[in-house]
KOLLUMFI-210699 format. One line per 10 residues: their letters; for each residue x, y, z of C-alpha. Coordinates in steps of 0.5 Angstrom, whole numbers. Each point is the difference from the previous one (the first is absolute). Layout:
<rs>
A) X:Y:Z ~ ... $
</rs>
This chain:
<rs>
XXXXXXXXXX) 145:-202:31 ~ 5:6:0 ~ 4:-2:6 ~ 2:-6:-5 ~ 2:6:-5 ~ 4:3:5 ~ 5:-5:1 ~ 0:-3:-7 ~ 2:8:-1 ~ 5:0:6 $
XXXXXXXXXX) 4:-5:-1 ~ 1:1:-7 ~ 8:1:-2 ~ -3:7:-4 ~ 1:6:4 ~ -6:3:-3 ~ -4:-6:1 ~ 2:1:8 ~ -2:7:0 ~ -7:-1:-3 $
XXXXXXXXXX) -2:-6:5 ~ 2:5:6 ~ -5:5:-4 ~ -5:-5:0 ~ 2:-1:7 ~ -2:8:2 ~ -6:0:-4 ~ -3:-7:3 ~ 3:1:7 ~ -7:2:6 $
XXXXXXXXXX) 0:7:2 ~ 0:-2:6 ~ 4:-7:4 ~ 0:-2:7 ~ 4:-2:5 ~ -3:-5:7 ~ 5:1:5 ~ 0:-2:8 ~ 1:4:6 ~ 7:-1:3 $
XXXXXXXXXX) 0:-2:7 ~ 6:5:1 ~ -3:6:-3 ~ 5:-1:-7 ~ -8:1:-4 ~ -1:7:2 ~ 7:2:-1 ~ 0:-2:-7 ~ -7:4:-1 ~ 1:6:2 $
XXXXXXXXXX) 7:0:-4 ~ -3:-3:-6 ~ 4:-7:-2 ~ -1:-6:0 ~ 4:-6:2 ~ 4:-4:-6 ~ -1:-7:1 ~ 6:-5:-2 ~ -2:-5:-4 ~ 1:-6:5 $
XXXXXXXXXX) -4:2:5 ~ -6:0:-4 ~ -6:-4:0 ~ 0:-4:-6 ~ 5:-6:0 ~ 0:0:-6 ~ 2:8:-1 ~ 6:1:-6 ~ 1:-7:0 ~ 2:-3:-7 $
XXXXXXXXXX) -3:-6:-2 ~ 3:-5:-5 ~ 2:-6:-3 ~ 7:-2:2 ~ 1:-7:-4 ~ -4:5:-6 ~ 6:6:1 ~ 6:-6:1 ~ -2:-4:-7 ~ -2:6:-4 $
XXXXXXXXXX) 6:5:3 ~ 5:-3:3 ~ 0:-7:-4 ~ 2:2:-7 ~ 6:3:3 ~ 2:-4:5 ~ 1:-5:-6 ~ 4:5:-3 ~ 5:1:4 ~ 0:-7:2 $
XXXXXXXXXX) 2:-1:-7 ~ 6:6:-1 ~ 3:-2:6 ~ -1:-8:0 ~ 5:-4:-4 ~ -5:-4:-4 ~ 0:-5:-4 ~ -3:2:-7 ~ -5:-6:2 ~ -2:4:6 $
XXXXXXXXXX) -1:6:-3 ~ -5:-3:-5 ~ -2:-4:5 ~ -2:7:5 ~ -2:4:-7 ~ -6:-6:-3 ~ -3:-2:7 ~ -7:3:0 ~ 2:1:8 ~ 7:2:0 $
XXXXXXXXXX) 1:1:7 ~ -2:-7:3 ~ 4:-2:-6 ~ 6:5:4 ~ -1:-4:5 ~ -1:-6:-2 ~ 7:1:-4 ~ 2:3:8 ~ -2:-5:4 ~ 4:-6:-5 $
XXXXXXXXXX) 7:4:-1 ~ 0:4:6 ~ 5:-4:5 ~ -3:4:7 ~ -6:-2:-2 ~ -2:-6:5 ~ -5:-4:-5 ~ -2:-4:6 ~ -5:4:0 ~ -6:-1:-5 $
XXXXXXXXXX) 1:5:-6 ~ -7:3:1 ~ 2:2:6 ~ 6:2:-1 ~ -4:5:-5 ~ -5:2:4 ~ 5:2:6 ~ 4:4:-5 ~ -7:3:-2 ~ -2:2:6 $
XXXXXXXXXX) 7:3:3 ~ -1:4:-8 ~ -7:3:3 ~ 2:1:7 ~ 5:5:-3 ~ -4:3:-5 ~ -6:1:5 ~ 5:4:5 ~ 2:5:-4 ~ -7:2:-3 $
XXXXXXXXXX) -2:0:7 ~ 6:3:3 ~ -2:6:-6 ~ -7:0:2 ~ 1:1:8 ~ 5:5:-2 ~ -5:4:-4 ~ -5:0:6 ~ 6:3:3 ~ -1:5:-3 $
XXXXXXXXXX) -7:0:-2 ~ -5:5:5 ~ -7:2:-1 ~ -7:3:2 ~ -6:-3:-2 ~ -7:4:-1 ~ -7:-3:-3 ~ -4:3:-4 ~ -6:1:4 ~ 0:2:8 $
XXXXXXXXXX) -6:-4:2 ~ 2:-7:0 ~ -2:-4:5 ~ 7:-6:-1 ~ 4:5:-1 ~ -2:4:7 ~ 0:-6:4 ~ 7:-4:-3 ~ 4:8:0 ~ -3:5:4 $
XXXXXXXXXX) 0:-5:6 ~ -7:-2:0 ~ -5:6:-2 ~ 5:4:7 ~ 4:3:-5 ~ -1:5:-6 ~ 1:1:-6 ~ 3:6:-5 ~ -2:3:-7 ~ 5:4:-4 $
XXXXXXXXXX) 1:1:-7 ~ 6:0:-3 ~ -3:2:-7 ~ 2:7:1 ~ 7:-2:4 ~ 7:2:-3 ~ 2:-5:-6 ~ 5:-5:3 ~ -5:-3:6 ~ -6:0:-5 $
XXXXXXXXXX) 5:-4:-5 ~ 2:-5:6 ~ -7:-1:1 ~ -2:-7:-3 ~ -7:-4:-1 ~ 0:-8:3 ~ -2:-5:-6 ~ -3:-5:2 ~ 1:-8:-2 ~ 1:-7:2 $
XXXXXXXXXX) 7:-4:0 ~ 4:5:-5 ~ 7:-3:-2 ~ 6:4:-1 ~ 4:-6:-4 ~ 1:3:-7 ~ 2:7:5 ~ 5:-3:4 ~ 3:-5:-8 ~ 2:8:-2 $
XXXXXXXXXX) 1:4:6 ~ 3:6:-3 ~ -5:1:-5 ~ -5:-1:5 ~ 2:4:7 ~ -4:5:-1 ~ -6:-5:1 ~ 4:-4:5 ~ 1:6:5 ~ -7:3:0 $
XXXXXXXXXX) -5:-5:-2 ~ 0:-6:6 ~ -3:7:4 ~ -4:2:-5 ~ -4:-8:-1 ~ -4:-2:5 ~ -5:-6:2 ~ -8:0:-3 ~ -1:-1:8 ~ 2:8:2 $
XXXXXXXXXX) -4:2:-7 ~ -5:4:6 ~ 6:4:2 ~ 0:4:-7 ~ 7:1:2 ~ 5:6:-3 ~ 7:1:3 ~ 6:5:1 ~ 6:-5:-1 ~ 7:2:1 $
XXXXXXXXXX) 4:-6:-3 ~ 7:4:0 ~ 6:4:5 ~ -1:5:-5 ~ -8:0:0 ~ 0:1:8 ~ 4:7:-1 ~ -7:2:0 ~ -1:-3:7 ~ 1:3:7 $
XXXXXXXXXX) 3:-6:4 ~ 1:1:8 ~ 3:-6:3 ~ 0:-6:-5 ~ -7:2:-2 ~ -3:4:-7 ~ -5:4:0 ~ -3:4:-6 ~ -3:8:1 ~ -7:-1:-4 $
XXXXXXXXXX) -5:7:-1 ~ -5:1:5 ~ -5:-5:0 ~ -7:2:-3 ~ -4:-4:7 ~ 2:-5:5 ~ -6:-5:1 ~ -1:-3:8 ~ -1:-6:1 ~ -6:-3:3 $
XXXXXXXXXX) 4:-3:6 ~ 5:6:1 ~ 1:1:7 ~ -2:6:3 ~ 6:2:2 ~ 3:0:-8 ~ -5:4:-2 ~ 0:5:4 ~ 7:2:-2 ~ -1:-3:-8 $
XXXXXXXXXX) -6:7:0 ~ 6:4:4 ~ 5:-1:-7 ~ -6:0:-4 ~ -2:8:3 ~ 8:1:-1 ~ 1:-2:-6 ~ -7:2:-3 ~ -2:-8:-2 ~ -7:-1:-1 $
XXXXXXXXXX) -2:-6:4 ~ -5:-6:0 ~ -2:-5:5 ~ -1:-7:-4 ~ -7:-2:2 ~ -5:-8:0 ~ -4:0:-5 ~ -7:-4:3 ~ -3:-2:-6 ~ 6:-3:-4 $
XXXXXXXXXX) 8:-2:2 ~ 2:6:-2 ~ 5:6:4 ~ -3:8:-3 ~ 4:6:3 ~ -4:6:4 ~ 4:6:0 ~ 4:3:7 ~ 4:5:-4 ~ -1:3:-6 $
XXXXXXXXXX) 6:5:-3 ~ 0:2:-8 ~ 7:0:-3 ~ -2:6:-4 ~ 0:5:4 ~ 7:0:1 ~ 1:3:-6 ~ -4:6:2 ~ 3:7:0 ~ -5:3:4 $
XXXXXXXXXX) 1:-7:6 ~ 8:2:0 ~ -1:7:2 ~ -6:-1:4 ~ 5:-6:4 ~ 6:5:0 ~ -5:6:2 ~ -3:-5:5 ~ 7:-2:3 ~ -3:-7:-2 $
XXXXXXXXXX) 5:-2:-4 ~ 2:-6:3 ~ -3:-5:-5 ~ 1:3:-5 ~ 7:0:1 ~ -1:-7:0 ~ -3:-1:-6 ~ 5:4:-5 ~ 6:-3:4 ~ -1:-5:3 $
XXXXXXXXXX) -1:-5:-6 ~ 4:-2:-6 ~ -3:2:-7 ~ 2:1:-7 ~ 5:6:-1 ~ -5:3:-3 ~ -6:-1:4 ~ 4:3:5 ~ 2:6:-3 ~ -8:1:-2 $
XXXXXXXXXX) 0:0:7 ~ 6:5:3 ~ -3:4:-6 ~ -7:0:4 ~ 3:1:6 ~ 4:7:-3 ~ -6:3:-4 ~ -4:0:7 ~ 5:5:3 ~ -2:5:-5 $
XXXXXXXXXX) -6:0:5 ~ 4:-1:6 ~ 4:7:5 ~ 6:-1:2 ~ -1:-3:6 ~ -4:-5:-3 ~ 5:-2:-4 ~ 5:0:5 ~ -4:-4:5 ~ -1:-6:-6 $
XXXXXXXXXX) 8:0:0 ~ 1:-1:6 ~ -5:-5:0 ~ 3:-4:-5 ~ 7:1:1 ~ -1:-2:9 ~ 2:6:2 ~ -3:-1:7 ~ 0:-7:0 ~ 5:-6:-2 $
XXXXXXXXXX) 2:-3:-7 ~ -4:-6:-3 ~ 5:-6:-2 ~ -6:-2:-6 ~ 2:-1:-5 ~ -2:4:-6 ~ -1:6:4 ~ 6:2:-1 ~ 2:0:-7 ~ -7:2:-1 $
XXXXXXXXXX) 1:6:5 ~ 6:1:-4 ~ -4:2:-7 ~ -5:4:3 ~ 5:5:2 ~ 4:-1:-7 ~ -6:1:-2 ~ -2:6:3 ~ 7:3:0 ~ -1:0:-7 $
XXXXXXXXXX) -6:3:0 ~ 4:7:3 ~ -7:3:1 ~ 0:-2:7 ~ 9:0:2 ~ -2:6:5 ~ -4:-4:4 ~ 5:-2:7 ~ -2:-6:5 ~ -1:1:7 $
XXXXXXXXXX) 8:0:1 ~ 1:5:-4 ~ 3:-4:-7 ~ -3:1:-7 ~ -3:-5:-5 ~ 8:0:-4 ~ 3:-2:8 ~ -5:-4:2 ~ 1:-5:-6 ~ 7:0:1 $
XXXXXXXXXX) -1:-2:7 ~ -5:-5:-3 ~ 5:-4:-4 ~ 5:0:6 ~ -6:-3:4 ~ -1:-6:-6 ~ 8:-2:0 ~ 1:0:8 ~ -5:-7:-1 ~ 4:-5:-4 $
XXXXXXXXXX) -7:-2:0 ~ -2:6:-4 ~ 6:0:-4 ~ -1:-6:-5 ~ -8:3:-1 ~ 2:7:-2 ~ 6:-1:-4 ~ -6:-2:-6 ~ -5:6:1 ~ 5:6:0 $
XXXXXXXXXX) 5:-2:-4 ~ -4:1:-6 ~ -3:6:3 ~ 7:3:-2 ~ 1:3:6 ~ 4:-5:5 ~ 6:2:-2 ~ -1:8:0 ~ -3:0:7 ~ 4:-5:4 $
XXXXXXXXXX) 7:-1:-3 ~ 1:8:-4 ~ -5:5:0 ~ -1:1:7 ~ 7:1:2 ~ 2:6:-6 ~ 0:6:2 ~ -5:5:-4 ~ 5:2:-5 ~ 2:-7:-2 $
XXXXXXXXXX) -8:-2:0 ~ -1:6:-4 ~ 5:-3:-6 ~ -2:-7:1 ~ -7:3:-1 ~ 1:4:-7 ~ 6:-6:-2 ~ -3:-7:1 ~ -6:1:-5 ~ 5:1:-5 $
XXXXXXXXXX) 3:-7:2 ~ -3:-5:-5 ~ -1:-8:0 ~ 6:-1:-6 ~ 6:-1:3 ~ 5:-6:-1 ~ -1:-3:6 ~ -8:1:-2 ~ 1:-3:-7 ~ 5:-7:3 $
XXXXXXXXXX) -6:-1:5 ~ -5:1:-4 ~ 4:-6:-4 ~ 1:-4:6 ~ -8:0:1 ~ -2:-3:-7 ~ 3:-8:2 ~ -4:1:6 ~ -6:1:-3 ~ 1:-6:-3 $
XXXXXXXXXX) 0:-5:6 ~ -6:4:3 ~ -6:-5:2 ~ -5:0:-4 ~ -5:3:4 ~ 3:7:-1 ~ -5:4:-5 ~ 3:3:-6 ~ -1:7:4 ~ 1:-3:6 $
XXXXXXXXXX) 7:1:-3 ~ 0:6:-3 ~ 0:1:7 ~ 4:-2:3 ~ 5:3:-6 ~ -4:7:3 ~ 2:-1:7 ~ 7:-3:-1 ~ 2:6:-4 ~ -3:4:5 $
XXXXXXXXXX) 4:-2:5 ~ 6:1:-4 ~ -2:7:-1 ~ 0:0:8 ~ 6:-3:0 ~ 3:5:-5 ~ -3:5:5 ~ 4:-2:5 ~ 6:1:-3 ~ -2:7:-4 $
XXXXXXXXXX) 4:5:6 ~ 1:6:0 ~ -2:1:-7 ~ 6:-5:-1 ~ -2:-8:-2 ~ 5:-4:2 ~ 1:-5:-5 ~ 5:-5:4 ~ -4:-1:5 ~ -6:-2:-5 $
XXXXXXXXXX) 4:-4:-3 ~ 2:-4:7 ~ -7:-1:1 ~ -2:-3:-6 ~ 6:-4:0 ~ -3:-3:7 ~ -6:-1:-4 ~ 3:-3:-5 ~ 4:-5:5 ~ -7:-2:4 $
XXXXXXXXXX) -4:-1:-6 ~ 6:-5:-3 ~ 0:-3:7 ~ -7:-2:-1 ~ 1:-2:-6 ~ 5:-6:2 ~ -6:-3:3 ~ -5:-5:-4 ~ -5:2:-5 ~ -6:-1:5 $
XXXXXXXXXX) 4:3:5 ~ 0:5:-4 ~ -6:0:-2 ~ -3:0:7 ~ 3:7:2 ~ -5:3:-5 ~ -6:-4:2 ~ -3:6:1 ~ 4:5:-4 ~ -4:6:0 $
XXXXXXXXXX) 1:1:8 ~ 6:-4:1 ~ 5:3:-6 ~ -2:7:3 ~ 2:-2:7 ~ 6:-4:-2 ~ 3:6:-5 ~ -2:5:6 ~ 5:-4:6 ~ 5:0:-6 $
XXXXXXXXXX) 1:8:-2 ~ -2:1:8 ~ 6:3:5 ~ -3:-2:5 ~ 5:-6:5 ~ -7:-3:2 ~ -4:-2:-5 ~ 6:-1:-4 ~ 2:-5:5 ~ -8:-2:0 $
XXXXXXXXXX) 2:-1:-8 ~ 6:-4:0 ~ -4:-6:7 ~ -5:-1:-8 ~ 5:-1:-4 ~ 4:-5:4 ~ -6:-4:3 ~ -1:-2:-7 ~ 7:-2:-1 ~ 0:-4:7 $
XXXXXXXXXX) 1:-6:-4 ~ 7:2:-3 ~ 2:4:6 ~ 6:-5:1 ~ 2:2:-7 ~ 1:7:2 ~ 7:3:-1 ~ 5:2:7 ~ -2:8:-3 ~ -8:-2:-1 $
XXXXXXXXXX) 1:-3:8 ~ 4:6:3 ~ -5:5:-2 ~ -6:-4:3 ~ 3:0:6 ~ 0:8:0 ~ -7:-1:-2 ~ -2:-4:5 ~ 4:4:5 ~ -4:6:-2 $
XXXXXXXXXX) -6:-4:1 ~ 2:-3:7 ~ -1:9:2 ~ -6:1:-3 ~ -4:-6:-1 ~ -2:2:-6 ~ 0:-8:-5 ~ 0:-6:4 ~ 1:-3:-8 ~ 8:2:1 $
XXXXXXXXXX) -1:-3:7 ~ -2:-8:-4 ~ 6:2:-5 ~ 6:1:5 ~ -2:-6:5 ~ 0:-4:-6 ~ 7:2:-1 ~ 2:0:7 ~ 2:8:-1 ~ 2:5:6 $
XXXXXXXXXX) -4:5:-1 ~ -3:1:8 ~ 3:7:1 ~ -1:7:0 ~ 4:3:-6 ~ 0:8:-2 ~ -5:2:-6 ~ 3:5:-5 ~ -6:3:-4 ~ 0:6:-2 $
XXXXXXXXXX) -1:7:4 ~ -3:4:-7 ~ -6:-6:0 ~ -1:-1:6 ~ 1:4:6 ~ -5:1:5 ~ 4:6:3 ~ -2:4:-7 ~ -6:-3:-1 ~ -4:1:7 $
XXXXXXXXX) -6:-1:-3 ~ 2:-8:-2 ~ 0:-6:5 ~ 5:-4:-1 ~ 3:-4:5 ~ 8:3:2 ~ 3:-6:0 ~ 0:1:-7 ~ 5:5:-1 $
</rs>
């Protein structure tokens, strides 16, 4: 069966071998997984369709007792592991007799025998009791002990284990009636086969079986962690087999970043479902709201139905929406003529897609306005950009906004055409970036998509404030200005050892990438050092020396710390590399809350210059409320940082006062 191929490949300690079980996967996986909901009293399940997540489950709460458990033999683990070296040390450090050690050495059952030599020997042995029950108490303070740590470590992985679950199928009569709430509830289709790589790559098929043993895991944990970590959740019972279950899994901080967290709970963006299906019992009242999204959002929908003949549920249709003709030029000018663009605005923007399936559609969008007036144009903008109506607060609505004007602006076909208040495609995506960095929400999710366009920096930090002869050098000069520079070549340098503590799940392209996209991003550091036509090389060179202090930092930590920052290297090194070349105080701050969250642990350690600086960050924090990471660390060392302080940042790189068309908020300089 190929699922037992896909975990025999994926626990394998040979990266390739890794990869290929996660082709397999791909190519295995259905076109199609559903996910059985209930719906909420308090109205949280409309919420969450019209806005497209799904709640991430922890993995305390779910309905298996028996899920992520470990299950082993202690007195196996203890006589194979921990025996021979308990017996070792015993007879380092004990002063023996030759006849002892002998003794110890030839016995068929050394620890009986040590404790037989202790219970003689030993003079706060009381040995009024039996020695069979002096053994057997020992033993049984051993297990309790052993049994404390693999549990403390098992409930400390649930911690921070969060899923969701979909089947294969969407007409199963248990799974309507044990997880949509008794056939009141519905059910949601979605595929996830065309979906960006890392939610595809986190979605995982259930193996069904009996009674398996993590014994011989646990005798070697570090060569075994990685099965540790992901295969309790992963494993179930041949008693769930009817839920043909997959499941998205997010065991680790890092791995969460692609979450949205409101309040202390996760949720996921997922890609519009292909339908949503209406339980048999629903109440009338849902489904008439459930039918009002489905209109908005374009999704088909089916009402789950009796079968007379046979114990079975077939659908009938209510809502019938192709996905395809989306991609229709002729649909977008009609839907921008027709002023009915609403929807289609919806589905271009509204929902998180590959990079490059996004750009195919922005693409589609620009070509049909070869076919489109100017005012028409204009109308769409408006339109998009909430000219008439209030910002969204969804994320990736603004990012994807965001590359649409990039996108568009760099077309230049259309950089005539003004928006109903006046201001050019080039003004308007200067504005948009101002609008994404006055929301501390926005900020982490912008900071990955618009550093690699190369054009963070020239917008928001220099371009935008040059006059046009300093433009006109930093155009004609800036092409000339090349990637081999020394501060280029020692980086470069310091990337290599990185690459070696990668996690095995990095492809060979994926970092070759991820080399691209770090030297990328110093050319855009470069670039904002690149003045006047002048390069300021002590300013660089401060700069990479900050760079070369973080990454030492880091580097003092243990190796599965360090292991743990590029659990997702792809994504995380480009985000880690960008708040280090950024200037802004924010996500700098943002930045050092990580660092010191992971070295919570040696706080304590820290020197008096290391507390002094904590306190400024803290303090800066308490103004802005911008990382409640910093908030932990100064209670923890008892730091007075509840006071206002001045921040000084510099005016040339922010400065609303000569850059009216960013939002920022004027407390920051």
């Amino acid at each position: 069966m190929w699922i037992d191929e896909f975990f025999e490949l994926l626990y394998s300690k040979d990266s390739a071998k890794i990869e290929e079980a996660y082709e397999l996967k791909n190519k295995k996986m259905p076109d199609f997984i559903y996910k059985y909901k209930s719906i909420n009293s308090n109205g949280h399940t409309f919420d969450l369709l019209e806005n497209g997540l799904i709640y991430l489950s922890n993995a305390n709460n779910l309905n298996d007792l028996y899920e992520g458990e470990f299950f082993y033999d202690v007195e196996e683990l203890f006589f194979n592991n921990f025996e021979p070296k308990i017996i070792g040390d015993f007879i380092k450090k004990a002063k023996l007799s030759d006849e002892e050690k002998e003794r110890l050495s030839n016995s068929e059952k050394p620890y009986l025998e040590l404790q037989k030599l202790i219970y003689e020997t030993d003079p706060i042995v009381n040995t009024d009791i039996p020695f069979e029950e002096f053994n057997n108490l020992s033993l049984k303070i051993i297990f309790d002990a052993l049994n404390k740590v693999f549990q403390d470590g098992n409930n400390i992985s649930k911690e921070n284990t969060y899923l969701t679950c979909f089947s294969e199928d969407f007409d199963v009569i248990l799974m309507w009636s044990h997880y949509a709430d008794s056939n009141t509830g519905i059910c949601i289709k979605y595929n996830l086969k065309n979906y960006e790589d890392f939610l595809m790559r986190a979605c995982y098929p259930i193996k069904y079986e009996n009674g398996y043993d993590y014994t011989d895991e646990l005798s070697n944990m570090k060569e075994n962690m990685h099965k540790l970590m992901f295969d309790p959740y992963l494993r179930k019972e041949t008693t769930w087999s009817y839920e043909k279950e997959w499941r998205i899994l997010f065991n680790h901080e890092i791995l969460l970043r692609s979450a949205i967290k409101i309040g202390e709970k996760y949720f996921l963006k997922l890609p519009k479902p292909s339908a949503i299906y209406l339980g048999k019992r629903i109440a009338a009242e849902n489904k008439e709201k459930i039918i009002d999204i489905c209109k908005k959002r374009e999704i088909s929908l089916y009402q789950m139905e009796k079968d007379t003949r046979k114990a079975k549920l077939y659908e009938t249709e209510i809502l019938k929406y192709s996905e395809k003709y989306w991609e229709n030029e002729l649909f977008i000018v009609e839907s921008i003529k027709n002023k009915t663009c609403k929807s289609l605005i919806h589905n271009y923007f509204y929902y998180s897609k590959s990079i490059g399936d996004i750009k195919k559609g922005f693409s589609r969008i620009i070509d049909s306005f070869k076919n489109l007036n100017n005012n028409e144009i204009q109308f769409f903008l408006d339109e998009l950009l909430f000219k008439n109506d209030v910002f969204p607060v969804l994320y990736p609505y603004y990012p994807n906004v965001l590359l649409f004007l990039i996108k568009l602006y760099d077309t230049k076909t259309f950089n005539y055409i003004t928006t109903s208040d006046g201001l050019s495609v080039e003004k308007n995506l200067e504005k948009w970036i101002g609008y994404c960095f006055s929301s501390f929400y926005n900020k982490k999710l912008i900071r990955y998509l618009i550093f690699f366009e190369r054009l963070f920096m020239r917008f928001y930090n220099r371009y935008v404030i040059l006059s046009d002869k300093e433009k006109e050098i930093y155009e004609l000069e800036l092409p000339n200005y090349n990637l081999k520079n020394k501060y280029v070549t020692l980086i470069e340098e310091d990337m290599f050892d990185e690459f070696k503590l990668m996690h095995p799940f990095t492809t060979k392209d994926q970092k070759e990438l991820i080399r691209i996209n770090i030297l990328n991003n110093i050319q855009t550091v470069i670039d904002l050092f690149y003045i006047d036509g002048k390069f300021d090389e002590d300013s660089c060179y401060e700069e990479y020396l900050k760079l070369k202090s973080v990454v030492e930092k880091i580097e003092n930590n243990t190796e599965l710390q360090y292991q743990e920052i590029f659990l997702n290297s792809e994504r995380y090194l480009q985000i880690i590399y960008g708040c280090l070349f950024n200037k802004s105080c924010d996500i700098q701050l943002q930045y050092s809350g990580g660092v010191l969250i992971r070295n919570k642990h040696i706080l304590q350690l820290m020197s008096s210059e290391d507390k002094s600086l904590l306190e400024i960050l803290g303090k800066i924090n308490y103004n802005h409320r911008i990382s409640s990471f910093i908030f932990e660390c100064c209670d923890e060392l008892n730091l007075n940082y509840k006071q206002n302080i001045p921040i000084n940042v510099n005016e040339k790189y922010f400065n609303p006062k000569n850059n009216p068309y960013t939002i920022l908020d004027n407390n920051l300089v």
